[in-house]
Short mmCIF file of the C-alpha atoms (twelve columns), coordinates in Angstrom:
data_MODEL
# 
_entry.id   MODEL 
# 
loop_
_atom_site.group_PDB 
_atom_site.id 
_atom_site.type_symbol 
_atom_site.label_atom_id 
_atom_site.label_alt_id 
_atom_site.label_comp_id 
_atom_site.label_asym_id 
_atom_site.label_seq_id 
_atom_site.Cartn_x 
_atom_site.Cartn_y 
_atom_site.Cartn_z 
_atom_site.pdbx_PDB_model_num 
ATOM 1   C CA . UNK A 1   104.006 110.474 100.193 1 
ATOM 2   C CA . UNK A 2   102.060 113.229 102.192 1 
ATOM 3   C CA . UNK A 3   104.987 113.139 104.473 1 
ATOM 4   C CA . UNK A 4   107.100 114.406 101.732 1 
ATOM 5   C CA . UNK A 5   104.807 116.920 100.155 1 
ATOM 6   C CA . UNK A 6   104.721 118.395 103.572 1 
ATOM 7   C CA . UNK A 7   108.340 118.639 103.152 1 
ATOM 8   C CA . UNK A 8   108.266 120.591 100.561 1 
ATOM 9   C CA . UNK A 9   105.623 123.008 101.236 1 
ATOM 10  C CA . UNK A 10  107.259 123.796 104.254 1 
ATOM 11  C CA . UNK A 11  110.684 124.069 102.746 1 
ATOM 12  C CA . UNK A 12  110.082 125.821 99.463  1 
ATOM 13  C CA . UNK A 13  108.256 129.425 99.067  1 
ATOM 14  C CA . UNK A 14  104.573 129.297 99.414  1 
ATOM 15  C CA . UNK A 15  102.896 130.082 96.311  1 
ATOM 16  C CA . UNK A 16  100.315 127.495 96.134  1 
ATOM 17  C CA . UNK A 17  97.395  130.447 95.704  1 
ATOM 18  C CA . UNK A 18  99.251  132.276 93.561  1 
ATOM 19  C CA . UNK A 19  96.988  132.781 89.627  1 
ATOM 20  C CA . UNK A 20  98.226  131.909 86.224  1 
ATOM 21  C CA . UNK A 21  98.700  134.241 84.022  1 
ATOM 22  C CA . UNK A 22  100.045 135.951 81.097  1 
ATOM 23  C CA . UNK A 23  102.795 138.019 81.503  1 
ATOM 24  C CA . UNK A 24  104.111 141.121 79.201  1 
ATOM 25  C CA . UNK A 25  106.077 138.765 77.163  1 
ATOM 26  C CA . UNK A 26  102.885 137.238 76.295  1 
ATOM 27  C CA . UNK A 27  104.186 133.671 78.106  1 
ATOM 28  C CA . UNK A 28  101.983 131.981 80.658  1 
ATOM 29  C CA . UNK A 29  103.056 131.513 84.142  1 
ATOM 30  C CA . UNK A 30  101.794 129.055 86.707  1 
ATOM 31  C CA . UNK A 31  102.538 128.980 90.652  1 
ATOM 32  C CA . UNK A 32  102.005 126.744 93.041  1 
ATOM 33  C CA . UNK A 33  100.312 122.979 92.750  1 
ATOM 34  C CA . UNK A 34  98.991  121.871 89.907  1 
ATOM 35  C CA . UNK A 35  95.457  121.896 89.940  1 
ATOM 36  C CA . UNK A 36  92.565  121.073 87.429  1 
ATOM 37  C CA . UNK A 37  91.368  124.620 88.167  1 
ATOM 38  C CA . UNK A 38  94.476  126.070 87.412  1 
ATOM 39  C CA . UNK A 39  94.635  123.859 84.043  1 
ATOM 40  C CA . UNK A 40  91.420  125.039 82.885  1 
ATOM 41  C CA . UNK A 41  92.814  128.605 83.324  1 
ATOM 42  C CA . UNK A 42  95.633  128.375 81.350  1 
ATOM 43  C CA . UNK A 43  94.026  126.152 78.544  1 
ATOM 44  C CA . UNK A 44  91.377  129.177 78.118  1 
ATOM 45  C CA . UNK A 45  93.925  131.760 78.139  1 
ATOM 46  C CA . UNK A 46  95.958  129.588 75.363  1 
ATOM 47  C CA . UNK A 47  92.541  129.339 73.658  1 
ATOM 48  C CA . UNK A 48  91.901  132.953 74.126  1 
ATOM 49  C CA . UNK A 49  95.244  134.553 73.229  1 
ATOM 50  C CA . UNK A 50  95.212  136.295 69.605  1 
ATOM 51  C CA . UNK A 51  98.777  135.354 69.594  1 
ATOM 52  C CA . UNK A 52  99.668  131.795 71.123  1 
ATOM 53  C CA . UNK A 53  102.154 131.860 73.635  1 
ATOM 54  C CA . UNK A 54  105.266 129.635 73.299  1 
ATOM 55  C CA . UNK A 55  106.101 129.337 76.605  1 
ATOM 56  C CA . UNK A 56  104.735 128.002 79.896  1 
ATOM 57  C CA . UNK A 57  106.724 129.146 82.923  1 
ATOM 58  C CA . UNK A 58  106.120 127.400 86.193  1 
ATOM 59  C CA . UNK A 59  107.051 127.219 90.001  1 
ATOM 60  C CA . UNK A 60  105.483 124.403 91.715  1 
ATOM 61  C CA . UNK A 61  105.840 121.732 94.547  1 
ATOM 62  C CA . UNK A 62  103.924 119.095 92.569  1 
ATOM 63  C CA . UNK A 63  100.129 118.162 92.311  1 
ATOM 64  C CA . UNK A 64  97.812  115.233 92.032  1 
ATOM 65  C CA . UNK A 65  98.868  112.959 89.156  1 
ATOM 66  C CA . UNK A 66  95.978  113.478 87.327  1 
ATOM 67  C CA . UNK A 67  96.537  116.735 86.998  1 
ATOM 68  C CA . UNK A 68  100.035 117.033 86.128  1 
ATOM 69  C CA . UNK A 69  99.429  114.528 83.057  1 
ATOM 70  C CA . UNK A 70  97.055  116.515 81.942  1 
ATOM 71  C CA . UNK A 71  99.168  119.795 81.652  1 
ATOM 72  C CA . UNK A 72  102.099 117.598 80.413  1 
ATOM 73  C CA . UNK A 73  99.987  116.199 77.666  1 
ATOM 74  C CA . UNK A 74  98.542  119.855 76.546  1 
ATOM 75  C CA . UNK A 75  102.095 121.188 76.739  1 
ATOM 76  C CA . UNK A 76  103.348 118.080 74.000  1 
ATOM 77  C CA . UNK A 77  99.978  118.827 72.128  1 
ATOM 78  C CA . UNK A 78  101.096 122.516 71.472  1 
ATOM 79  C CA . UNK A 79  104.724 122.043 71.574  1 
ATOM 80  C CA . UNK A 80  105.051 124.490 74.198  1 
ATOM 81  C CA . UNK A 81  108.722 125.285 75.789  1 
ATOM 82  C CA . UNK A 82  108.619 124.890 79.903  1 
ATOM 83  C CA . UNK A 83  110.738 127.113 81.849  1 
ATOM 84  C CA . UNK A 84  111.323 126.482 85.232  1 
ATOM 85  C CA . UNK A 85  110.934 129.371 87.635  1 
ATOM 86  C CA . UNK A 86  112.246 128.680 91.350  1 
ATOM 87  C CA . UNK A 87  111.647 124.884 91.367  1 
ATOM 88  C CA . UNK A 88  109.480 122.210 89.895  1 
ATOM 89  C CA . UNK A 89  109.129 118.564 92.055  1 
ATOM 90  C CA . UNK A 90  106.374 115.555 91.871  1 
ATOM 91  C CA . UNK A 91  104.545 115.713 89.398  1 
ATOM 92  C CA . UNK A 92  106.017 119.077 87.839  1 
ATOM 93  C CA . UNK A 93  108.948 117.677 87.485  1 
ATOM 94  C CA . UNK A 94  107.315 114.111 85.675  1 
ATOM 95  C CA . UNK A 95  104.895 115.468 83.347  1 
ATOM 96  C CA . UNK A 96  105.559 119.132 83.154  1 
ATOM 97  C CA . UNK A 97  109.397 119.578 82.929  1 
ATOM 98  C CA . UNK A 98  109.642 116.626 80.987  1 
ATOM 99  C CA . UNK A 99  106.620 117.626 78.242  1 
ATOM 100 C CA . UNK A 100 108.544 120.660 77.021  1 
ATOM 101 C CA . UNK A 101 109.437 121.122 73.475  1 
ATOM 102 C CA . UNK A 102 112.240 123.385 75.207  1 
ATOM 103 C CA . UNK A 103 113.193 122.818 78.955  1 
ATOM 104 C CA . UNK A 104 114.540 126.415 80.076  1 
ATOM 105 C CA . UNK A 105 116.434 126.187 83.528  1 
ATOM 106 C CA . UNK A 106 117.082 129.003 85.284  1 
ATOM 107 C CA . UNK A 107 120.287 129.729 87.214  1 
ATOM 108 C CA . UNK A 108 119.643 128.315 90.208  1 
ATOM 109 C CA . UNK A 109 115.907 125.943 89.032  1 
ATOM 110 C CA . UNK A 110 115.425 123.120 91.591  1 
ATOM 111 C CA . UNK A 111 114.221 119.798 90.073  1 
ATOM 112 C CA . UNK A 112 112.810 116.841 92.261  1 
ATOM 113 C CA . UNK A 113 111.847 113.696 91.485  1 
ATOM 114 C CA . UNK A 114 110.386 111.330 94.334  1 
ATOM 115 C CA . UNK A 115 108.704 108.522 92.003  1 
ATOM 116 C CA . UNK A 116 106.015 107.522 89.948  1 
ATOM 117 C CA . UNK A 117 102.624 105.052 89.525  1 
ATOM 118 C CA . UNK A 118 104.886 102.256 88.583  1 
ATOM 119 C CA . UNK A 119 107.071 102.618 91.973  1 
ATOM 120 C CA . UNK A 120 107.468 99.569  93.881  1 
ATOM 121 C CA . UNK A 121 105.653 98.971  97.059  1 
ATOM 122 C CA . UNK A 122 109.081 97.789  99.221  1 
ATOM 123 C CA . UNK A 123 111.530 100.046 99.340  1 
ATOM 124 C CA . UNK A 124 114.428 100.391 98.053  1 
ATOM 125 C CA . UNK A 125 114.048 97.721  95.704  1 
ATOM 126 C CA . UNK A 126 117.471 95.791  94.750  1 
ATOM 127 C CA . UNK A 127 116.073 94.027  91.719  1 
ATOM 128 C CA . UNK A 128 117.950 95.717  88.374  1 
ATOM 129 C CA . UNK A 129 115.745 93.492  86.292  1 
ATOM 130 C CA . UNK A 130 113.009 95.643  87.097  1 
ATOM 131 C CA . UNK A 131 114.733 98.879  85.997  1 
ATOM 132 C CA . UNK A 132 115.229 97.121  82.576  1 
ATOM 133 C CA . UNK A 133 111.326 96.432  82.663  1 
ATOM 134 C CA . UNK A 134 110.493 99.682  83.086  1 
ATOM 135 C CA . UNK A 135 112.839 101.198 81.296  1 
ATOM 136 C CA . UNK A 136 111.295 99.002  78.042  1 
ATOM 137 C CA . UNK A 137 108.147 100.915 78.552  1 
ATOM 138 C CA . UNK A 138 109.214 103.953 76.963  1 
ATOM 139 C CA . UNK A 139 109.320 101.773 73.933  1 
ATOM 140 C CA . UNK A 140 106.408 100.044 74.032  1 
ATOM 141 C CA . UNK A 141 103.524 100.660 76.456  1 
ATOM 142 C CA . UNK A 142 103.069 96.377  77.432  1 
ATOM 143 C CA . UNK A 143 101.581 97.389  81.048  1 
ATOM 144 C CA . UNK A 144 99.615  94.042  81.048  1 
ATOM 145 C CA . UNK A 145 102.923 92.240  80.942  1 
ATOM 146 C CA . UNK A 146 104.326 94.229  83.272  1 
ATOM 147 C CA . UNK A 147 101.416 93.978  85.334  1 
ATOM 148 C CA . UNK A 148 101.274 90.264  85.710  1 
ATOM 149 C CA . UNK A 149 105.134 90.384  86.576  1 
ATOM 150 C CA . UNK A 150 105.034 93.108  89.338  1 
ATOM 151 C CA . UNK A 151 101.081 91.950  90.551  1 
ATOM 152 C CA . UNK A 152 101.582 92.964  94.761  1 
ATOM 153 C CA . UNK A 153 104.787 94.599  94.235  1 
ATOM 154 C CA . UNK A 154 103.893 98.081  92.720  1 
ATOM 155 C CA . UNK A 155 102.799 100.746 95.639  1 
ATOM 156 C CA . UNK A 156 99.734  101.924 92.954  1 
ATOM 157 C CA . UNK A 157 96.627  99.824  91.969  1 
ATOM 158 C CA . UNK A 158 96.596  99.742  88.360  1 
ATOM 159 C CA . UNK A 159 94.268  102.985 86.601  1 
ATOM 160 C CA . UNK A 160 93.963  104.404 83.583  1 
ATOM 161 C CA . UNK A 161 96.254  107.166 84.751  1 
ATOM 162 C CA . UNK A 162 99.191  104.087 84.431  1 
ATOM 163 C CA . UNK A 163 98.323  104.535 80.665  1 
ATOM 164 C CA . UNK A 164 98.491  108.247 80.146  1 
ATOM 165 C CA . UNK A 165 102.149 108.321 82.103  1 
ATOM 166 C CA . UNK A 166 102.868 105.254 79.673  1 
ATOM 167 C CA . UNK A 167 101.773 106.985 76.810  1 
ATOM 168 C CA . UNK A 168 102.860 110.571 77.812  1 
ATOM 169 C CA . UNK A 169 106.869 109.199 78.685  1 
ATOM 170 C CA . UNK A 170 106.484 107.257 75.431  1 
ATOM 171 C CA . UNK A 171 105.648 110.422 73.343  1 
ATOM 172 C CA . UNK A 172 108.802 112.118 75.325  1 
ATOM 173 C CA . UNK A 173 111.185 109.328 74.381  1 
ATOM 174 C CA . UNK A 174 112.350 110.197 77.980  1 
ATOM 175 C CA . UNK A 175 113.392 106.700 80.521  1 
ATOM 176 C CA . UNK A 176 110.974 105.916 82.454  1 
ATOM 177 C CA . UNK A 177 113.738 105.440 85.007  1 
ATOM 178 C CA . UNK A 178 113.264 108.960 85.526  1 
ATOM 179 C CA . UNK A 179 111.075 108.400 87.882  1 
ATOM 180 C CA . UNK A 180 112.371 105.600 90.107  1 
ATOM 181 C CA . UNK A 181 116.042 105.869 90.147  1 
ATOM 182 C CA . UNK A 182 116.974 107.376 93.597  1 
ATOM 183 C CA . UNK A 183 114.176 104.657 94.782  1 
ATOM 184 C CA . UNK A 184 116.994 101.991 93.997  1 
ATOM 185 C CA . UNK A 185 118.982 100.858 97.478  1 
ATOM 186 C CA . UNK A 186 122.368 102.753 96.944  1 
ATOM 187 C CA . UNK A 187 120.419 106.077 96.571  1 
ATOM 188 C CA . UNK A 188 117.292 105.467 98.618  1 
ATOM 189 C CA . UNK A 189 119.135 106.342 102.317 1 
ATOM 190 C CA . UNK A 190 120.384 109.992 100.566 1 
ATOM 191 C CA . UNK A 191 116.746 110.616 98.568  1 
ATOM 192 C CA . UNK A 192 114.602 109.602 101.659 1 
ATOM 193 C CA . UNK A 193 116.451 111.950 104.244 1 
ATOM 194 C CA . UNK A 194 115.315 114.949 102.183 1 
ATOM 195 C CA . UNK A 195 112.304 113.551 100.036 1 
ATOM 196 C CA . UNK A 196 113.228 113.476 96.639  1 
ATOM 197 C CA . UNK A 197 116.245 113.352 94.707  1 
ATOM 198 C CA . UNK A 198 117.279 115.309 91.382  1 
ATOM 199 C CA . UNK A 199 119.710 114.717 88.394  1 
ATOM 200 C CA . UNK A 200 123.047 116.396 87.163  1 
ATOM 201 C CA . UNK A 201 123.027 117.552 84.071  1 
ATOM 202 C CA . UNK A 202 124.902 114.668 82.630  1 
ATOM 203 C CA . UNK A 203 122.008 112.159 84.194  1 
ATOM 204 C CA . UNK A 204 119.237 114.023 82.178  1 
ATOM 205 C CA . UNK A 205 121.069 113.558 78.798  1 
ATOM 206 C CA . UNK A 206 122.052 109.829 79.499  1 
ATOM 207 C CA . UNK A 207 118.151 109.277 80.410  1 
ATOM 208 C CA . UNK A 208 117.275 111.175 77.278  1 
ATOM 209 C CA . UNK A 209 115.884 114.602 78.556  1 
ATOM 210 C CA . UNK A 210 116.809 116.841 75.262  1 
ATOM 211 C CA . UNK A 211 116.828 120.529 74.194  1 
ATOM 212 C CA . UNK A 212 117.755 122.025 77.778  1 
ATOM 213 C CA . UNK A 213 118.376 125.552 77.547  1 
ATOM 214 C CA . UNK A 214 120.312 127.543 80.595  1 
ATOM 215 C CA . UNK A 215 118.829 130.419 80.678  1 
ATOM 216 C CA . UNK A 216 121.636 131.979 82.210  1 
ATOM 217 C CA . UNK A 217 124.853 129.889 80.933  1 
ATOM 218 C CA . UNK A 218 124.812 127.706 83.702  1 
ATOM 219 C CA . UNK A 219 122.387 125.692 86.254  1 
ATOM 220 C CA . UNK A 220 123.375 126.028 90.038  1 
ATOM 221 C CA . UNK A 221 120.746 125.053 91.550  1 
ATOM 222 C CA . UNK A 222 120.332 124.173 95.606  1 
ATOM 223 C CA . UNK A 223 122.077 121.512 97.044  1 
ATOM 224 C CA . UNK A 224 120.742 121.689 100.133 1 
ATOM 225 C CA . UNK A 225 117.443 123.037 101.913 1 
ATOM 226 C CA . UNK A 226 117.044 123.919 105.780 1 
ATOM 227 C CA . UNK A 227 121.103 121.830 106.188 1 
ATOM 228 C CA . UNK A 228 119.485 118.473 104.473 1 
ATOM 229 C CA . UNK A 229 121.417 117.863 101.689 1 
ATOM 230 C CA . UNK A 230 120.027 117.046 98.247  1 
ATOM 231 C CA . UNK A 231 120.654 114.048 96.459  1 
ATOM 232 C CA . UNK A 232 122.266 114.781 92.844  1 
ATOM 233 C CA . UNK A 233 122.096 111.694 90.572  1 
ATOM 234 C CA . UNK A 234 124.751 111.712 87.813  1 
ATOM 235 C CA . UNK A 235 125.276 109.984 84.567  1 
ATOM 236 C CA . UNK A 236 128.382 107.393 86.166  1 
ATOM 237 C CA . UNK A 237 125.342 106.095 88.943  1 
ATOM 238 C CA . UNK A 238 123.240 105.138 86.128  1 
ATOM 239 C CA . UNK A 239 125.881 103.559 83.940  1 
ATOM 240 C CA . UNK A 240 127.182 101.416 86.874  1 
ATOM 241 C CA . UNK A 241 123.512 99.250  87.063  1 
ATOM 242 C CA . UNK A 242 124.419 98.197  84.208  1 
ATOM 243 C CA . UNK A 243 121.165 98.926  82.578  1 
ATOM 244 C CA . UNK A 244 122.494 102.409 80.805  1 
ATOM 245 C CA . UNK A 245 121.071 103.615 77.418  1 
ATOM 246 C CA . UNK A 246 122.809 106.133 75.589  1 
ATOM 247 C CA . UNK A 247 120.759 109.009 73.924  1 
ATOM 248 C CA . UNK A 248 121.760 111.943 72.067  1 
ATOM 249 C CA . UNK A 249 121.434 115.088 73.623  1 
ATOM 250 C CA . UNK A 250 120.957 118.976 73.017  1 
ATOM 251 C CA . UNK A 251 122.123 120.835 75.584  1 
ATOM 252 C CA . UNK A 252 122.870 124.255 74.378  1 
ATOM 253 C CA . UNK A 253 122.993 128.051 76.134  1 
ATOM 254 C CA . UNK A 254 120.926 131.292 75.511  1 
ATOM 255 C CA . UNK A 255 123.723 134.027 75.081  1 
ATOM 256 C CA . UNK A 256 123.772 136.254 77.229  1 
# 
């Protein structure tokens, strides 16, 4: 895992010291990783603001989990819209991308995914039964069940964090396949040669991400970075393992 956030730093503009702030359109923005300093700044401006901003926009590589819950959970609390500057990956893309009431993309926004606490420990895994597992925990957060099943097999000791992703993807109605699918052995090859993998836009409805805006009437965003190519996921992958669920989605454009 440090392997590919090195990856990414290296790959991806640098703005890991960059401040949050509020801009002139009186929306917060937030650079680099997510940090519990950088939380605590933007919760005080939301506290402070005489007029609440709607909108959180964000560039980042990812941060400790800990931290990216806990933005993704204030963003659901106060139904704020997420636009995504230059990219969002890790945990950005988990808990931040996926909390907004809104999810504004940009013309050329870069989302990566690379996995989550309830990852396996062997990969790729081949088992499909266990992407129906955890795809019944956005329904119902049974983690004890699904701990005795997976006990040696999952790549994170069990933590109360496992709970607050539970809880957090449950809120979304968002599949927690999410955050494992280009883990599973026909994508894994693809996803590891560049560290993460991403989703067409077709992928995110089927899995239930709603209410993405294009902020510029389309989403073009990199398929490649420094010649490695990156792995797009679409909606026809997912249906083949046989363990597809179909949601409703609103995808929709901002005129121009």
């Amino acid at each position: 895992m440090k392997k590919i956030f090195f990856f990414l730093i290296i790959s991806l503009p640098s703005t890991v010291d960059a401040d949050v702030s509020i801009n002139s359109h009186g929306n917060i923005e937030y650079s680099g990783s997510i940090t519990e300093a950088k939380n605590d700044v933007v919760f005080a401006l939301y506290d402070n603001a005489p007029i609440k901003p709607k909108r959180l926009i964000i560039s980042s590589p990812g941060g400790v989990v800990e931290y990216g819950i806990q933005l993704g959970e204030w963003i659901i609390n106060n139904l704020l819209d997420v636009e995504v500057g230059d990219y969002c990956m890790s945990s950005c893309a988990n808990y931040v991308f996926l909390a907004g009431n809104n999810k504004i993309l940009s013309k050329h926004s870069l989302l990566g995914w690379h996995g989550g606490l309830l990852q396996r420990l062997e990969l790729p895994f081949t088992d499909r039964t266990y992407l129906k597992d955890i795809s019944r925990l956005t329904q119902q957060c049974d983690l004890e069940r699904f701990k005795e099943k997976y006990r040696g097999k999952l790549a994170f000791p069990f933590g109360r964090f496992h709970k607050r992703e539970c809880l957090l993807m449950q809120s979304t109605g968002i599949d927690y396949r999410i955050m494992v699918f280009g883990q599973y052995e026909k994508h894994r090859i693809n996803a590891y040669q560049m560290g993460f993998w991403s989703y067409e836009l077709d992928a995110l409805a089927a899995l239930g991400v709603t209410n993405i805006i294009l902020k510029e009437g389309t989403w073009q965003p990199p398929r490649s970075i420094n010649k490695a190519v990156v792995l797009f996921i679409n909606a026809e992958d997912i249906r083949t393992m046989n363990t597809f669920r179909s949601h409703g989605s609103l995808l929709y454009f901002i005129p121009k």
